[in-house]
C-alpha positions as CSV (number, residue, x, y, z in Angstrom):
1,X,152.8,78.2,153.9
2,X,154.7,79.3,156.6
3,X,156.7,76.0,158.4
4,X,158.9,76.9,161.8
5,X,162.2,74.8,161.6
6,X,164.5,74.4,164.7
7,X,168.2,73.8,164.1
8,X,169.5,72.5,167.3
9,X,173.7,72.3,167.4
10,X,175.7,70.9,170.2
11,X,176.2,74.4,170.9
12,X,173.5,75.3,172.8
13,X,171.9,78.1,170.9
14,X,168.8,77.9,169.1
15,X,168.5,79.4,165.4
16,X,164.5,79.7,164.1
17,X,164.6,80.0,160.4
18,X,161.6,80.4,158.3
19,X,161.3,78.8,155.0
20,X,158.0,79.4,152.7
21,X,157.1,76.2,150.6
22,X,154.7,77.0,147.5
23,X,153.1,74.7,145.7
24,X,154.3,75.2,142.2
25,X,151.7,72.4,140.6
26,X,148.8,74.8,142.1
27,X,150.0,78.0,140.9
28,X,150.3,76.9,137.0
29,X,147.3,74.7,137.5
30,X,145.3,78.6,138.6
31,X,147.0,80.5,135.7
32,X,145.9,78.5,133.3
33,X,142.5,78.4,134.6
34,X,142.5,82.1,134.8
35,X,144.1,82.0,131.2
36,X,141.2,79.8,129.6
37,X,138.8,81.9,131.4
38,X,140.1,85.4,130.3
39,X,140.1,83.9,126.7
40,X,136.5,82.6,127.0
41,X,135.5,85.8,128.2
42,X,137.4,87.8,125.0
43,X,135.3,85.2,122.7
44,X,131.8,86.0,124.6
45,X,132.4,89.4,124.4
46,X,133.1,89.4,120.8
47,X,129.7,87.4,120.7
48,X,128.2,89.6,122.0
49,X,129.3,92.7,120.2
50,X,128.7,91.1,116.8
51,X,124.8,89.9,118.2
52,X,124.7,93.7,118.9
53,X,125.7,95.1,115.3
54,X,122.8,92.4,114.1
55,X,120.6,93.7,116.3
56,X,121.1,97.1,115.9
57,X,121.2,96.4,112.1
58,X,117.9,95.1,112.2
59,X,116.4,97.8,114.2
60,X,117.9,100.5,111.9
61,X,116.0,98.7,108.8
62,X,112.6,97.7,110.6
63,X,112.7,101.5,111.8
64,X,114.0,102.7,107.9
65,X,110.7,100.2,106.6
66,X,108.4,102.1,109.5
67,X,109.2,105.2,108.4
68,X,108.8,104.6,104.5
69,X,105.2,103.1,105.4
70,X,104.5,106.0,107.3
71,X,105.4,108.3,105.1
72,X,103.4,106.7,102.1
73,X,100.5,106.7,104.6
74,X,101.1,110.3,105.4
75,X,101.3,111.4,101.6
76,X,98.1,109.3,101.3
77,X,96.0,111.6,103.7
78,X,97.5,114.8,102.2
79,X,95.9,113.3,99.2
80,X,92.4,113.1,100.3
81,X,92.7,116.4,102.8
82,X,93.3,118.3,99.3
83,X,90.6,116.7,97.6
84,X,88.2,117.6,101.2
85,X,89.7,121.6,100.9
86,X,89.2,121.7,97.0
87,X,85.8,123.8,96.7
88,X,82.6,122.1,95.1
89,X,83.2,123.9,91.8
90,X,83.8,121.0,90.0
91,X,83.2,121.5,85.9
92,X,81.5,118.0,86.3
93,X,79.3,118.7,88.8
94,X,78.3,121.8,86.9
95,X,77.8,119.8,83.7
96,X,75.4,117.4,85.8
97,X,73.4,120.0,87.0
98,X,72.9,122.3,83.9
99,X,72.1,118.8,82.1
100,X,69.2,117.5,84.6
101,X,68.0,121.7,84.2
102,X,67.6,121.0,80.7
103,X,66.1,117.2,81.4
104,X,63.2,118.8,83.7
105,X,62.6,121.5,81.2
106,X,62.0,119.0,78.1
107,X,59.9,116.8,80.0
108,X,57.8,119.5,81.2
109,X,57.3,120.4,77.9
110,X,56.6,116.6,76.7
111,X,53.6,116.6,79.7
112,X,52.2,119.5,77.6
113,X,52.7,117.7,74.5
114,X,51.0,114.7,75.8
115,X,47.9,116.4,77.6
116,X,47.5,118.3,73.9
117,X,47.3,115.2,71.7
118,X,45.5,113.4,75.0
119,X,42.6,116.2,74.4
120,X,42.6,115.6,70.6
121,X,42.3,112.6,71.3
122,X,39.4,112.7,73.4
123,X,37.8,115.6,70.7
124,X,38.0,112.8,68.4
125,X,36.5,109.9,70.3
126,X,33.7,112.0,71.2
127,X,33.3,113.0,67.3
128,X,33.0,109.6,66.7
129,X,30.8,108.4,69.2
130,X,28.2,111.0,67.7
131,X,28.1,109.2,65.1
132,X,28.7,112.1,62.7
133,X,29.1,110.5,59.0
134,X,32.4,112.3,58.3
135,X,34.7,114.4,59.9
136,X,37.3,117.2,58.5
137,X,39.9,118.7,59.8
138,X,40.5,122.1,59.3
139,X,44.0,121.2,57.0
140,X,41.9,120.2,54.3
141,X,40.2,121.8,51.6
142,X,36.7,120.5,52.1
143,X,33.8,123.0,53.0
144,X,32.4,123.0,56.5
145,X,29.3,121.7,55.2
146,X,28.9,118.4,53.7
């Protein structure tokens, strides 16, 4: 603050002298205001930096845990790709089918079998129903004639 002072002397000349009067109080009181604030700010910041290396700690592993999962998944489908490429000349499949070839061939010749013995059996029914008084087969040693 700027305050005008007037010296008046019997002599008749005036003399304006400037003084400046501070408040002293004021200014100490503002430094350390700004001095608590600058250290408040140094504390946030270093807040701040260390919720930043968490953060970016935890990113680093959910991204490392991503990319392990990804790449088990990945491995996974190269898995079953091979398995589509492989050709179908699996031994087993082979096996399977040469098996059921011989299946169809032994029970085709069971049918045979079966209609056979089905006609003998019939030959004999019919035999019987004639009421013929004995009947030889041709293993034996009896005669034709009885």
């Amino acid at each position: 603050m700027e305050v005008p002072v007037e010296v008046i002397k019997e002599v008749e000349k005036i003399v304006t002298k400037i003084e400046y009067i501070s408040d002293k109080n004021g200014e100490t009181e503002l430094l350390l205001k700004i001095q608590q604030l600058e250290e408040e700010i140094s504390t946030k910041t270093a807040e701040i930096g260390t919720i930043r290396e968490e953060f970016s700690t935890k990113t680093t592993e959910m991204e490392n845990i991503f990319q392990n999962k990804m790449s088990k998944k990945d491995n996974e489908l190269n898995e079953l790709r091979q398995k589509l490429d492989d050709p179908v000349t699996n031994n087993n499949i082979n096996m399977l089918q040469e098996t059921l070839q011989k299946l169809r061939k032994e029970m085709s010749n069971k049918d045979e079998k079966i209609k056979e013995l089905e006609k003998i059996n019939n030959n004999l029914q019919n035999t019987t129903q004639n009421n013929v008084g004995a009947i030889f087969l041709r293993g034996s040693n009896l005669n034709n004639i009885l």
